[in-house]
C-alpha positions as CSV (number, residue, x, y, z in Angstrom):
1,X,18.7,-3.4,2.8
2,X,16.1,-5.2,1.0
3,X,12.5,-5.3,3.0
4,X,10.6,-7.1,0.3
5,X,11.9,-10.2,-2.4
6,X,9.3,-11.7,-4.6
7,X,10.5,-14.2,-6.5
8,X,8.9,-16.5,-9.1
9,X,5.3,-15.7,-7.5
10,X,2.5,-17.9,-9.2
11,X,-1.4,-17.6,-7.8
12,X,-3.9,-19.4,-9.2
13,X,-7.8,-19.1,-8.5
14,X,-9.1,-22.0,-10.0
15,X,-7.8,-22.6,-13.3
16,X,-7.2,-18.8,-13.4
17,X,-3.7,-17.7,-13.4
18,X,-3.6,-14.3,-11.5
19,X,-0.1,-13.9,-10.4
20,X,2.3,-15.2,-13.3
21,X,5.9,-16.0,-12.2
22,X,6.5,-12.6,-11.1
23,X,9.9,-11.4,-9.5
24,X,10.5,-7.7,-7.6
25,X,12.2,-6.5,-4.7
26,X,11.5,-3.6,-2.9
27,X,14.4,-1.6,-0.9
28,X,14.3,-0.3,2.6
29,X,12.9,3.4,2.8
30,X,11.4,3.1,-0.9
31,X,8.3,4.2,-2.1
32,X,7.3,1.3,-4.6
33,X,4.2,1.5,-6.8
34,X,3.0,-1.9,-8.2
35,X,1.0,-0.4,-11.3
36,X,-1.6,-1.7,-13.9
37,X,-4.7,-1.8,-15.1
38,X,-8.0,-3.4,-12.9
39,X,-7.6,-7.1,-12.7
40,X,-3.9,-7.3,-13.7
41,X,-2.9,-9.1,-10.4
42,X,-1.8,-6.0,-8.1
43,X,-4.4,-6.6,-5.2
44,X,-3.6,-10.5,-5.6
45,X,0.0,-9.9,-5.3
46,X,-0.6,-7.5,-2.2
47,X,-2.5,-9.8,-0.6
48,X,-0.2,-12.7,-0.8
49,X,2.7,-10.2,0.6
50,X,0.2,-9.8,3.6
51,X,-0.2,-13.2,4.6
52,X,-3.8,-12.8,3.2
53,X,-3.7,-15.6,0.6
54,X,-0.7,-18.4,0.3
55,X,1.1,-19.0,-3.0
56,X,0.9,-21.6,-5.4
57,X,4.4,-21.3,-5.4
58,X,7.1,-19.2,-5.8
59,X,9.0,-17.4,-2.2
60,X,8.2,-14.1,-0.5
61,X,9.7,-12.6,2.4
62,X,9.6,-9.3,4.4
63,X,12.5,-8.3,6.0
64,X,13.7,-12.4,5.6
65,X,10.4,-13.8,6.7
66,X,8.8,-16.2,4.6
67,X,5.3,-15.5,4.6
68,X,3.9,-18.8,4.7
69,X,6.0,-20.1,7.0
70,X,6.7,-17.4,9.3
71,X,3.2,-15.3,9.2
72,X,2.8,-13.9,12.4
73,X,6.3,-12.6,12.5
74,X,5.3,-10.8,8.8
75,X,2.2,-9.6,10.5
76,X,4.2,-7.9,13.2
77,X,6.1,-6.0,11.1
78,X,3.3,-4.9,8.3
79,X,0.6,-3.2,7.6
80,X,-2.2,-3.5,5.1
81,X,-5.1,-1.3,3.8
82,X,-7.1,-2.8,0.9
83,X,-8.7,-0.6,-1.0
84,X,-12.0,-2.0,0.3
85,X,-11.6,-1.3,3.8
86,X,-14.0,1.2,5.9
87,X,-14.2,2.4,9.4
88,X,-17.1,2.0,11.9
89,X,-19.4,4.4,10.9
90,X,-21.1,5.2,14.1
91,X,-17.8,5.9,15.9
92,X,-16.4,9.0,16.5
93,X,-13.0,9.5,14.6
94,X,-11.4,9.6,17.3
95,X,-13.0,6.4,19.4
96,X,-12.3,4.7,16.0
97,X,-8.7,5.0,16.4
98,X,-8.6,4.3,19.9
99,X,-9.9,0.9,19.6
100,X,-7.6,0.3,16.6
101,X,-4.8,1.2,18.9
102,X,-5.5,-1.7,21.4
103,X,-4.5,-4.5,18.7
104,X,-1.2,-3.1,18.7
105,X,-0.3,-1.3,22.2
106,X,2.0,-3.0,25.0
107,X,0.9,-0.5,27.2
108,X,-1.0,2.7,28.1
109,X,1.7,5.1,27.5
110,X,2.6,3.2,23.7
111,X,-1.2,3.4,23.1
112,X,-1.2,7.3,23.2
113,X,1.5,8.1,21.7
114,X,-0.1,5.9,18.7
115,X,-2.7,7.8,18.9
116,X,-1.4,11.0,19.0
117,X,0.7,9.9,15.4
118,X,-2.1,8.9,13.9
119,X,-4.5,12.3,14.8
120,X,-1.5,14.2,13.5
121,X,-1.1,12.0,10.0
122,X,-4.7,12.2,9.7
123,X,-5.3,16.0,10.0
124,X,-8.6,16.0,10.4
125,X,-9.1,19.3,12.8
126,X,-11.6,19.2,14.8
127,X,-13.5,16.3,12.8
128,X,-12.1,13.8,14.5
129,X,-14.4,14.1,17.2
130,X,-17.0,13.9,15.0
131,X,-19.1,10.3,14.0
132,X,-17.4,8.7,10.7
133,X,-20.6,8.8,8.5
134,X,-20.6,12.3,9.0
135,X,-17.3,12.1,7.3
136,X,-16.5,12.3,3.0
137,X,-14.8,9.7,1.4
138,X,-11.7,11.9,1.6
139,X,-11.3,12.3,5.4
140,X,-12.6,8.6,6.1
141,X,-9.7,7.6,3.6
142,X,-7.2,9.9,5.4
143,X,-8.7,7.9,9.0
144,X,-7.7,4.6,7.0
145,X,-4.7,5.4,6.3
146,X,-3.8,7.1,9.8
147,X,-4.6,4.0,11.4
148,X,-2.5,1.8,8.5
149,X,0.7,4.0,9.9
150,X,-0.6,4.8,13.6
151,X,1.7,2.0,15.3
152,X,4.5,2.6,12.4
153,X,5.1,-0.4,10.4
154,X,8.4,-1.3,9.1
155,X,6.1,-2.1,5.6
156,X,3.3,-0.7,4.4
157,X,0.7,-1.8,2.0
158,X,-1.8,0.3,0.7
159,X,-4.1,-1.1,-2.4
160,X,-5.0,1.8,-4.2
161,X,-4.9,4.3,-1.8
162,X,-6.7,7.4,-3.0
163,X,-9.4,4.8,-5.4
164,X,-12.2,7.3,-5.7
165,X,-10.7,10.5,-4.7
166,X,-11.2,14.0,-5.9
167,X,-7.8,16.0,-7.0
168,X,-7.7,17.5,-3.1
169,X,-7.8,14.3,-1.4
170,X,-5.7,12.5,-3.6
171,X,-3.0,15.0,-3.1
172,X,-3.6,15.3,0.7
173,X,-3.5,11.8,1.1
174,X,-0.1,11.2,-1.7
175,X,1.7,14.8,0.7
176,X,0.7,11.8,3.7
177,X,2.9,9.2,2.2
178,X,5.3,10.7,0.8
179,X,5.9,12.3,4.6
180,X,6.0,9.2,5.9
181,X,8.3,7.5,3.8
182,X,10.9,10.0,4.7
183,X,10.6,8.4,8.4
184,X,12.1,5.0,7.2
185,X,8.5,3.4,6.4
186,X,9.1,1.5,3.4
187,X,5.8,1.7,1.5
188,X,4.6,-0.8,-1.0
189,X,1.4,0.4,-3.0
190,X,-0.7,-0.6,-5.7
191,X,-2.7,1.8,-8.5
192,X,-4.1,1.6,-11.7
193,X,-3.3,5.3,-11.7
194,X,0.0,5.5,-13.3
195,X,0.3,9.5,-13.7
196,X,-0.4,9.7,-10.0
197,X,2.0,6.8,-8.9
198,X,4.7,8.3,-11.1
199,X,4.8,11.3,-9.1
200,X,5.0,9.5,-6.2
201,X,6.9,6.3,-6.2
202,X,10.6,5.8,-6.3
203,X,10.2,2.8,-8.7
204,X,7.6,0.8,-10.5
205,X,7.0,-2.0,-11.7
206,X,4.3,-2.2,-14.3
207,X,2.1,-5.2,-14.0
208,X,-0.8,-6.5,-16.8
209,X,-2.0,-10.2,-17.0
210,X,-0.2,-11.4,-13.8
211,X,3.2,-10.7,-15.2
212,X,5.8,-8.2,-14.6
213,X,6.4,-6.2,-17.9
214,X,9.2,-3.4,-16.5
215,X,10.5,-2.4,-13.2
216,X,12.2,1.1,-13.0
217,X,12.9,4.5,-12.0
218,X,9.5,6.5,-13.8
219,X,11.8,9.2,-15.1
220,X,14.3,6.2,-16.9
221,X,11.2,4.1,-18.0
222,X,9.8,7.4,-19.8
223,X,13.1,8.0,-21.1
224,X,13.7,4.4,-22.5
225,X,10.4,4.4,-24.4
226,X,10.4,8.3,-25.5
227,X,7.2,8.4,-23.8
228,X,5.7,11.7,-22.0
229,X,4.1,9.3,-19.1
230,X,4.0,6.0,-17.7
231,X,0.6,5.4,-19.5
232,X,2.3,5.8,-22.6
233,X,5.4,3.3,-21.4
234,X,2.5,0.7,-20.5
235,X,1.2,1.1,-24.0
236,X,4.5,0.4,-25.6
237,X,5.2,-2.5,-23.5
238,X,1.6,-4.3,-24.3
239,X,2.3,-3.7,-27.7
């Protein structure tokens, strides 16, 4: 089943073209990495997906919803973390995810079980109890993302996802996604990290200048181009 269809996607700032007719689908379950350099429309095209920004033209829909058209229904069955976002810093970890859970709990009973997901996915120990500014970029990264799965989404979003992590984080927080994909999440994620994203994404599609240069399996895209990594695929295909 397909979760996401992009098709013909144009966004334009001005008389800057940041989205250039672009076309992708993403498949139900799939981890699907959206990669390219800084400013080559990824966080554009995310946020348009999450009802963020509206299209100049083109059609998107999640799970058959337009997202102009029907945005709340999108809303309901996504979730987006930019690569911007923070927590409150004065909370405790815990408090922090509490509060988050009340924008998306029927009831009591939902709201801690929601909770309880999103202390496990976050694996903080005993830190979660503490105050967030006591916290390093790492663990208030693996907060983020605990509350971007904590009330499971059908899709989720995540805009650079480990931007600014060490090599421990970074794989702590990839071993996070990757776990939850294999619970039917289908994951949509941006990166101008290619090595990392082609460990961890199903398919890619590699994104420069607001167009759509390849979309593929990492291991046939290396193959095609004789290259060792998807850096070297990008090369050849700016070339």
């Amino acid at each position: 089943m397909v979760t996401l269809s992009v098709r013909n996607l144009v966004k334009d700032f001005g008389k800057t073209r940041a989205v250039d007719d672009i076309s992708f689908e993403v498949n139900e379950g799939e981890i699907f990495g959206l990669i390219g350099p800084n400013g080559a429309g990824k966080t554009t095209t995310l946020r348009v997906i999450s009802t963020l920004l509206k299209p100049n033209s083109g059609k998107v829909q999640v799970f058959g919803f337009d997202v102009v058209n029907n945005a709340s229904r999108v809303r309901e069955l996504i979730s987006y973390l930019p690569e911007e976002a923070g927590a409150y810093k004065n909370l405790k970890g815990i408090d922090y995810l509490e509060f988050m859970a009340e924008f998306y709990a029927t009831d009591l009973r939902h709201k801690k079980k929601m909770i309880e997901r999103a202390v496990a996915i976050a694996d903080l120990g005993q830190k979660i109890y503490d105050r967030v500014h006591t916290y390093s970029k790492g663990m208030v990264r693996k907060l983020l993302i605990a509350r971007a799965l904590m009330h499971s989404p059908r899709l989720a979003i995540l805009d650079e996802p480990t931007s600014g992590l060490d090599v421990v984080n970074s794989l702590e927080v990839r071993r996070i996604i990757m776990e939850y994909a294999k619970t039917g999440t289908t994951v949509l994620l941006s990166s101008h990290n290619m090595l990392e994203v082609e460990f961890l994404s199903h398919r890619v599609g590699i994104i420069n200048k607001g167009k759509i240069l390849k979309i593929g399996i990492p291991e046939e895209l290396k193959k095609e181009q004789n290259a060792r990594n998807l850096e070297e695929v990008f090369l050849e295909e700016i070339k």
